[in-house]
C-alpha positions as CSV (number, residue, x, y, z in Angstrom):
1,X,6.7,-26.7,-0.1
2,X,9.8,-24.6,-1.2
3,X,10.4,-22.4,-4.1
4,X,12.4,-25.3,-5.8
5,X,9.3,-26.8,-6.9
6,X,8.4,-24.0,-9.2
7,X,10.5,-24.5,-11.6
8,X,12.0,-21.2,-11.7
9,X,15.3,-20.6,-13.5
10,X,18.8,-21.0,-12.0
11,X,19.6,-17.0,-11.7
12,X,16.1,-16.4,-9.8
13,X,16.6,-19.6,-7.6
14,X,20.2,-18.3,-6.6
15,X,18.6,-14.7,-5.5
16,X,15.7,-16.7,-4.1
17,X,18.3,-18.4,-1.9
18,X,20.8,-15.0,-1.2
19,X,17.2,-12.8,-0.3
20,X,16.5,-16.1,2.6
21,X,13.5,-17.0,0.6
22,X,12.4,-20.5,2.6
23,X,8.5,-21.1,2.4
24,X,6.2,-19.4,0.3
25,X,3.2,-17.9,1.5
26,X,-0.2,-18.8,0.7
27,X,-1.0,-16.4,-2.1
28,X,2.5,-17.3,-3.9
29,X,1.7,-20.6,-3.7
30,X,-1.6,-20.3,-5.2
31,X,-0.7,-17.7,-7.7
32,X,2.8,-18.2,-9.0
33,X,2.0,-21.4,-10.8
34,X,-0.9,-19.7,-12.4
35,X,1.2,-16.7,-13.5
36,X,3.8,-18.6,-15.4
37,X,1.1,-20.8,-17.0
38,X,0.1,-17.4,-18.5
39,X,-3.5,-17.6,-17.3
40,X,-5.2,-14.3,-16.3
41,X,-5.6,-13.6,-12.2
42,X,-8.1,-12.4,-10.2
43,X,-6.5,-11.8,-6.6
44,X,-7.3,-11.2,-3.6
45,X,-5.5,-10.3,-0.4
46,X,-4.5,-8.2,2.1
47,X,-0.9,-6.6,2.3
48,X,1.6,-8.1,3.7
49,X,0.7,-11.5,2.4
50,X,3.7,-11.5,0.3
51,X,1.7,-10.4,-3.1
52,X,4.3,-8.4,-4.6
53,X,6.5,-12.0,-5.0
54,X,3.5,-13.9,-6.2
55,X,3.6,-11.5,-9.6
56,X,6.9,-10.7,-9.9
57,X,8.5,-13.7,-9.6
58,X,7.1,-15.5,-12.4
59,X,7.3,-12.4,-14.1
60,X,11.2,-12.3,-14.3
61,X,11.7,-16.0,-15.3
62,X,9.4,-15.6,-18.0
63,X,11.2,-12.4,-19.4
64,X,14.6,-13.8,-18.6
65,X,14.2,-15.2,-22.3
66,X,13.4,-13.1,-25.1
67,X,14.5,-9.6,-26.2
68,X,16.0,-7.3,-23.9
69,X,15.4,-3.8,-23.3
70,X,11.8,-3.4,-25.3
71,X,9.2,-3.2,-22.1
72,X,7.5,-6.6,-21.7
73,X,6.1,-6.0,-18.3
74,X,4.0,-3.2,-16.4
75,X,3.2,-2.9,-13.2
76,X,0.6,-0.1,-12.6
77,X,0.5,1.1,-8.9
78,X,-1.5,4.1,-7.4
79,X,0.8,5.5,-5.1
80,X,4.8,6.6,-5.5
81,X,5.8,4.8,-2.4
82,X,4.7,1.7,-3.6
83,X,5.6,2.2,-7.3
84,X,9.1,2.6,-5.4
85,X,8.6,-0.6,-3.3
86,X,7.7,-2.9,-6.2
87,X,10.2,-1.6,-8.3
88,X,12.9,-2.4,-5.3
89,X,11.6,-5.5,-4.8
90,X,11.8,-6.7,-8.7
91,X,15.5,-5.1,-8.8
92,X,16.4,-7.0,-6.0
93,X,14.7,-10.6,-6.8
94,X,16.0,-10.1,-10.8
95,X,19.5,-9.0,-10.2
96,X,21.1,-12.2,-11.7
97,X,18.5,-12.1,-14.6
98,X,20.1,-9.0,-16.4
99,X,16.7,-7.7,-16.4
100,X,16.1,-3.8,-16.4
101,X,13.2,-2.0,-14.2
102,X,12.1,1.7,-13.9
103,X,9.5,3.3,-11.6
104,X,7.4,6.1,-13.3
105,X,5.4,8.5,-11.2
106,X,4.8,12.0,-11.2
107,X,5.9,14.8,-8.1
108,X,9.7,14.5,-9.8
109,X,11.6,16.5,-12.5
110,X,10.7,13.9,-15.4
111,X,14.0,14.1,-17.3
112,X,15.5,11.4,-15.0
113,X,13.0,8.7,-15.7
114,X,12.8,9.8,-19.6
115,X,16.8,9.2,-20.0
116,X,16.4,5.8,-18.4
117,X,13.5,4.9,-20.6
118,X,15.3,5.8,-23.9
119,X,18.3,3.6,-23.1
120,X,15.7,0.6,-22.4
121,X,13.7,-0.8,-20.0
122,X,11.9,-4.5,-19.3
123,X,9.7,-3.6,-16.6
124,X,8.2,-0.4,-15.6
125,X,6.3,0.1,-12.3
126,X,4.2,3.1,-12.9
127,X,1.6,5.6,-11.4
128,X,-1.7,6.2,-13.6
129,X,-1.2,9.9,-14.0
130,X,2.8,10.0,-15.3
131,X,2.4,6.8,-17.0
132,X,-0.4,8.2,-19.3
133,X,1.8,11.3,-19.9
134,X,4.7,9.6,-21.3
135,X,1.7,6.9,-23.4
136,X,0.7,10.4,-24.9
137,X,4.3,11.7,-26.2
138,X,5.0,7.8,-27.0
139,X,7.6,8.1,-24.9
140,X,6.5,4.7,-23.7
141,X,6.0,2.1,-26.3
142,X,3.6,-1.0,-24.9
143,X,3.6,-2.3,-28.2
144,X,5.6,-5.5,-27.1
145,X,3.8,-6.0,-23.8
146,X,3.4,-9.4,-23.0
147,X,2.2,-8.9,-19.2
148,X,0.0,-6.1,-17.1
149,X,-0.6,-6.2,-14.0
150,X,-3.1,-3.7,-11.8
151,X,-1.8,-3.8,-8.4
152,X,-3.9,-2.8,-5.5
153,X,-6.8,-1.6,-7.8
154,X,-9.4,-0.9,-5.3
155,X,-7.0,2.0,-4.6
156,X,-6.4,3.0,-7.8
157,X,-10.6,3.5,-7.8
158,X,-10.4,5.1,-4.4
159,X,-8.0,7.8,-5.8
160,X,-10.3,8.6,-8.9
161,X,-7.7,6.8,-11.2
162,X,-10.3,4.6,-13.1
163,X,-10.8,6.5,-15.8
164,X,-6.8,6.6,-16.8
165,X,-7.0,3.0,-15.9
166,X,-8.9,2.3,-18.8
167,X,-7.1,5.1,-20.9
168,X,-4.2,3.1,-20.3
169,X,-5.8,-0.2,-21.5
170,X,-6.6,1.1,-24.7
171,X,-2.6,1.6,-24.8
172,X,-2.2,-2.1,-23.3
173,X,-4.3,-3.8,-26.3
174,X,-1.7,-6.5,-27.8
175,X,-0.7,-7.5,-23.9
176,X,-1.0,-11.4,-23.9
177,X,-1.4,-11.4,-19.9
178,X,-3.2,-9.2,-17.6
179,X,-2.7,-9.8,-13.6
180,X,-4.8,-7.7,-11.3
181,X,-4.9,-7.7,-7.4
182,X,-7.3,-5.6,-4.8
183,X,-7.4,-5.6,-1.3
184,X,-11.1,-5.4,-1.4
185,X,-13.7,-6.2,-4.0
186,X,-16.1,-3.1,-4.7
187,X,-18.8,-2.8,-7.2
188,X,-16.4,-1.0,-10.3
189,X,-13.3,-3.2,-9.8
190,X,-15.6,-6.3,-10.1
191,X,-16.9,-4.6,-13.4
192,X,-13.5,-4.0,-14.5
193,X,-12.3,-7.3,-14.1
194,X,-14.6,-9.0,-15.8
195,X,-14.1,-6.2,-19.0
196,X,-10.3,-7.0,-19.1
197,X,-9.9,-10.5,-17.9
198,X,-10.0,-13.5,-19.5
199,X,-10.9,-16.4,-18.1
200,X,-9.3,-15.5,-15.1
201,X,-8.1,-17.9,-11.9
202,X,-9.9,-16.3,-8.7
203,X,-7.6,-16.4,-5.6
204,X,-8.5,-15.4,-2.2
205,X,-5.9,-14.8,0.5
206,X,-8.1,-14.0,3.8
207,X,-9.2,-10.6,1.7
208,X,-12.7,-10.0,4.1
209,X,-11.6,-9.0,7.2
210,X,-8.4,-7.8,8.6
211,X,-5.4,-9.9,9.7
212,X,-6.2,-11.9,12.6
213,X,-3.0,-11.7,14.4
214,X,-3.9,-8.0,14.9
215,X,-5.5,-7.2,18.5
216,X,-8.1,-4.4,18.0
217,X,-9.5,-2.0,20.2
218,X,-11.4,1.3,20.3
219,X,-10.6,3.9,22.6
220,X,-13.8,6.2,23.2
221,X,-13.1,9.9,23.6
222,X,-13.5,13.4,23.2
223,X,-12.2,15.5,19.8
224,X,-10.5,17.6,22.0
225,X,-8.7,15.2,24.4
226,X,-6.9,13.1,21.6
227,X,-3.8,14.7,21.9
228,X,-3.3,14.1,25.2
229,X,-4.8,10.8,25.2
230,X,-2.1,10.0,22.4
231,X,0.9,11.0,24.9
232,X,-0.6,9.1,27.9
233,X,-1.1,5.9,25.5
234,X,2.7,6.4,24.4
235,X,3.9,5.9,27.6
236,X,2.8,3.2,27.9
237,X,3.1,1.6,24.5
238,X,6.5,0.3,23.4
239,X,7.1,3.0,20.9
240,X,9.6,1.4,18.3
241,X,7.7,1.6,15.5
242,X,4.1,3.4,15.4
243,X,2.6,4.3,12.5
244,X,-0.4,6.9,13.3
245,X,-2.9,7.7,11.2
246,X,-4.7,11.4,10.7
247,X,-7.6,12.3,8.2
248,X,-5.7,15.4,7.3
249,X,-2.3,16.5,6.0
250,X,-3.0,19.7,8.2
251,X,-3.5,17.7,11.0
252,X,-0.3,14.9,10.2
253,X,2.2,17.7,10.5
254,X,0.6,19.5,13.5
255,X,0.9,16.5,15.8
256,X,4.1,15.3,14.2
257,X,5.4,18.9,15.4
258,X,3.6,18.0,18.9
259,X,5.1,14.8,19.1
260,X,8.6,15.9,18.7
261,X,8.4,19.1,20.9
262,X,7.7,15.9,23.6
263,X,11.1,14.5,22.7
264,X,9.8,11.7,20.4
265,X,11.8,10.8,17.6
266,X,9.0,11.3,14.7
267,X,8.3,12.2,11.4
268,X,5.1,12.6,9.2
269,X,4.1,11.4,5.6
270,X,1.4,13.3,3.6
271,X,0.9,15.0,0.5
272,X,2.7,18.5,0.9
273,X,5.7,16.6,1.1
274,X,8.4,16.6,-1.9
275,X,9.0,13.3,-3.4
276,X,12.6,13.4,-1.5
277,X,10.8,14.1,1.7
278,X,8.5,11.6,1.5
279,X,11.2,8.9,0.6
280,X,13.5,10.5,3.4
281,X,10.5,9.9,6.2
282,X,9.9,6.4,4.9
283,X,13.8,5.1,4.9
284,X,13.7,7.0,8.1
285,X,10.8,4.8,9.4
286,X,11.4,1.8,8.1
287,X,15.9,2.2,9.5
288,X,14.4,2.9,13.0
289,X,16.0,6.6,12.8
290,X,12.0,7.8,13.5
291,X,9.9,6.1,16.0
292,X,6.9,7.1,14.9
293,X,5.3,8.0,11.6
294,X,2.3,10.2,11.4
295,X,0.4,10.1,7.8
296,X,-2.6,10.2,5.9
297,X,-4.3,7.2,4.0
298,X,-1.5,8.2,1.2
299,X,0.8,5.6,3.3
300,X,-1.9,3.2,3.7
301,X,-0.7,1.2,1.2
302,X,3.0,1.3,0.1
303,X,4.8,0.9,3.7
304,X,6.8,-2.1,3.4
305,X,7.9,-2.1,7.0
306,X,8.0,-5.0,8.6
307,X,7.7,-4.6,12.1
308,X,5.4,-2.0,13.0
309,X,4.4,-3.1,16.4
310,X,1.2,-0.4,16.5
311,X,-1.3,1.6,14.5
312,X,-3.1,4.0,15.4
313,X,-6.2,5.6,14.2
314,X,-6.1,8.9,15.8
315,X,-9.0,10.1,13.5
316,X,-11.0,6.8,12.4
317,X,-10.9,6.2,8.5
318,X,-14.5,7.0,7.0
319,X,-15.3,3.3,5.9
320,X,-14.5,-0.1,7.1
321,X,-12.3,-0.9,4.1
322,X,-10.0,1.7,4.9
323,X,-10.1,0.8,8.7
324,X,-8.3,-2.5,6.9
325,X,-6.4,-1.2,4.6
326,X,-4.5,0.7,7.6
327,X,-4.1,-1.8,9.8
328,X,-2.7,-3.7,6.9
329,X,0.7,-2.1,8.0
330,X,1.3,-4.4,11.3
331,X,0.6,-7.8,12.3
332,X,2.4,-8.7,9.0
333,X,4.5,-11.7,8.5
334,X,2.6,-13.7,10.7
335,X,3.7,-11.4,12.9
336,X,1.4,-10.2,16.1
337,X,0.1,-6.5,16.2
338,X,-2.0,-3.7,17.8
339,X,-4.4,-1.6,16.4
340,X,-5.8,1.4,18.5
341,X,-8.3,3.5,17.4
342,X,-9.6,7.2,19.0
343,X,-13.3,6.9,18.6
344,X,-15.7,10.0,19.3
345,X,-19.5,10.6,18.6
346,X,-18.9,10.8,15.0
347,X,-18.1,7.5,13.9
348,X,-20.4,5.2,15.5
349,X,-22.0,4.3,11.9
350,X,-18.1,3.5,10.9
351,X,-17.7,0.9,14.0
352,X,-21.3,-0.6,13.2
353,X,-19.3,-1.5,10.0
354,X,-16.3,-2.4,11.0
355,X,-17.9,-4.6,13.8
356,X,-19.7,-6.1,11.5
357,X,-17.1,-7.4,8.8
358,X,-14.9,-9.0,12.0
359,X,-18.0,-11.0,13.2
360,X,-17.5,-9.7,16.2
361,X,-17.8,-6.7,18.7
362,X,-14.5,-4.9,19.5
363,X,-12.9,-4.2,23.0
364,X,-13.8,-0.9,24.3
365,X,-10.4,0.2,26.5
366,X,-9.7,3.2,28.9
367,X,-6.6,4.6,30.0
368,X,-6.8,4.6,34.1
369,X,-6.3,8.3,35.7
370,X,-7.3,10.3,32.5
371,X,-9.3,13.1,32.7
372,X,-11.7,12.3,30.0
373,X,-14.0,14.7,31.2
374,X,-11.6,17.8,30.7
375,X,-13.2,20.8,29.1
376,X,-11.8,22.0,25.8
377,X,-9.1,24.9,26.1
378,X,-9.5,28.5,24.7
379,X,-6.7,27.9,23.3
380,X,-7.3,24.4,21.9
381,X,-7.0,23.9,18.3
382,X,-8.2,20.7,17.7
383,X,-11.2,20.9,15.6
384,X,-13.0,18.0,13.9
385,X,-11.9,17.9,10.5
386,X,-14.6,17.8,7.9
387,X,-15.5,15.1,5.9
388,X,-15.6,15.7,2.9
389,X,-18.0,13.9,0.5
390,X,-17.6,15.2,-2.9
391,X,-17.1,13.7,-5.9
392,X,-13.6,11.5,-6.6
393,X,-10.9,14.0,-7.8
394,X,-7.9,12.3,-10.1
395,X,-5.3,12.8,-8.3
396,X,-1.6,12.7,-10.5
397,X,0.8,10.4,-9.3
C-alpha cells in the first residue's frame, strides 16, 4: 500500500513524496481513512508507530479547503516537547497547503505566541494549562473548530490534567470531530472516551506490551553501586545515543554532572530547566552533539529521536506502564533496541508487573569483575529517592 491510495490532495502528496514517505505504518493505515471520513477514533498505540501522521495527515487535506486563518484544528498535548514535535511535524507535512500552525504551552514569555494568534492560526498544538489561560481571556476562539484531538491522554491523566481536559471541552462544544490516542488504557481515559466520543472506530496498534524489537534486561544491584555500575555498563555499551532515565530532577542533573566529569559528552532534561534549555538539550540529543541524555519521565513522551540505540532505567519507573512508556524511545521504526534497567530490593512488586504484561520472565544480567558487594562510602550520596504517593498535582504546561 502507498500513500497514493488515500486520496490525499496534490500539495500533501508532493510533501509526502519530498519528506521520503514510502509505506505507511500500521496505525496510519488503519486510522487515516477513518479520519478523513470524519468518524470519531479511539486509538491505541505505542510511540513511535508513526501516530502523529495518522491524525495530522488527514487533518491538513481536510483544512486545505475552507476558510483560512480561523482555528479549525486542535491538538492538545501534555508536554512542551511534544506540543513542539507535533507542531514541527504538521509544519513540515503542510508546507505546500498554505496552512498556518502554532504550539501553545506555558514556561515562555506569552507575548510571542499571543502576536501569532491574533494574526491567525489553523491549527494549534497546545498544553492543557496555557491553552485554558488564553480560552479564559478569549484570546483563543474554538468557535469554528471542526476537529480535536487528545494526544497521548493517558499522560495528560498521569500529570493531573483531567480536570482542564474537560474544562477545555466545555470550550470545544460545536467541534464536529474529536480524535483521541493513549498509549495505555486506564480506568478514567476509558470513562472519558466514552463521554466525548461518538461512535467512535477502536484501533489497536500493539498498545499492551512494549515493542518487541526491544531486548530487555534487569540488572540487580545495590542503591549505592549504581553509579559505578552505570560507567562499567558504558564501556561497554556503544554510547551513540543513550537516553537514561532518573526518578528525580535532583538526581538527573547530579549524574549528568558525573557523567561529564568522566569525559562523556551528556546533557540532562528535567523540569528546572528553561524552555530554551530544554529545547537546546533535545536538538542537542537528537543532532548527536550529546551522547547521552539523562531525564525524568517529563521526556518519556515527546523525544522524537530516532535512533536511540539504549535506555536505561537507572531508577526503575513506579508502574509497568511507565516501564513502557520509557522504553517507547528506542527500538522505534522497526528498529532493534536495548533496554537496561538497575533493579534493587525496592522494586520487586514493579518487575512482578512488568513480567507479567510481556508474558514472560526477563533476563537477569551481571557485569563480570564488579564489585557488587562494595560497601557504601561515607561520602556516598546516593540515597534512594522517595516515592512519593500523594495525590495528582496539575502541573502547568
Amino acid at each position: 500500500m502507498s500513500f497514493k491510495e488515500f486520496n490525499f490532495s496534490k500539495e500533501i502528496l508532493s510533501q509526502i513524496e519530498v519528506l521520503g514517505f514510502q509505506i505507511p505504518t500500521p496505525i496510519q493505515k488503519m486510522a487515516i481513512p477513518v479520519v478523513m471520513q470524519g468518524r470519531d477514533v479511539m486509538g491505541l498505540a505505542q510511540t513511535g508507530t508513526g501516530k502523529t501522521a495518522a491524525f495530522a495527515l488527514p487533518i491538513l487535506d481536510k483544512l486545505s479547503s475552507g476558510t483560512r486563518g480561523r482555528i479549525r484544528a486542535l491538538i492538545v498535548a501534555p508536554t512542551r516537547e511534544l506540543a513542539e514535535q507535533i507542531n514541527n511535524a504538521i509544519i513540515s507535512m503542510g508546507k505546500k497547503t498554505g496552512l498556518t500552525s502554532i504550539a501553545i504551552y506555558g514556561g515562555v514569555n506569552a507575548h510571542g505566541q499571543v502576536k501569532k494568534l491574533n494574526r491567525g492560526a489553523d491549527i494549534v498544538v497546545a498544553c492543557p494549562g496555557r491553552l485554558l489561560d488564553h480560552l479564559k481571556t478569549k484570546i483563543i476562539n474554538l468557535s469554528h473548530l471542526d476537529i480535536l484531538v487528545l494526544d497521548e491522554a493517558d499522560h495528560m491523566f498521569d500529570m493531573g490534567f483531567l480536570p482542564d481536559i474537560r474544562k477545555i471541552l466545555k470550550f470545544a462544544s460545536l467541534r464536529k470531530q474529536t480524535l483521541l490516542f493513549s498509549a495505555t488504557m486506564p480506568k478514567d481515559i476509558q470513562k472519558l472516551a466514552n463521554e466525548i466520543l461518538k461512535n467512535p472506530c477502536h484501533i489497536e496498534i500493539d498498545h499492551k506490551a512494549p515493542i518487541d524489537a526491544i531486548e530487555h534486561a534487569l540488572f540487580p544491584v545495590a542503591q549505592h553501586l549504581k553509579t559505578e555500575l552505570l560507567f562499567e555498563l558504558l564501556k561497554s555499551t556503544d554510547t551513540n545515543s543513550i537516553l537514561i532515565f532518573t526518578r528525580t530532577k535532583h538526581r538527573a542533573k547530579a549524574l549528568d554532572r558525573k557523567l561529564q566529569q568522566k569525559g562523556y559528552r551528556a546533557t540532562s532534561l528535567q523540569g528546572n530547566l528553561s524552555q530554551n534549555r530544554r529545547q537546546e538539550a533535545l536538538d542537542g540529543f537528537r543532532k548527536g552533539t550529546f551522547q547521552i541524555m539523562v531525564a525524568t519521565d517529563i521526556a518519556a513522551r515527546g523525544i522524537d529521536v530516532s535512533l536511540i540505540s539504549h535506555v536505561i532505567n537507572y531508577d526503575m519507573p513506579d508502574t509497568a506502564d511507565a516501564y513502557t512508556h520509557r522504553i517507547g524511545r528506542t527500538g522505534r521504526a522497526e528498529r532493534s533496541g536495548d533496554a537496561f534497567s538497575f533493579v534493587t530490593s525496592e522494586d520487586n512488586d514493579t518487575v512482578r508487573l512488568l513480567e507479567k504484561q510481556l508474558g514472560e520472565k526477563i533476563k537477569r544480567r551481571s557485569i563480570e569483575g564488579f564489585n557488587y558487594n562494595a560497601p557504601k562510602k561515607s561520602t556516598d550520596n546516593e540515597q534512594a529517592p522517595r516515592r512519593s504517593f500523594q495525590k495528582r498535582k496539575s502541573f502547568r504546561n
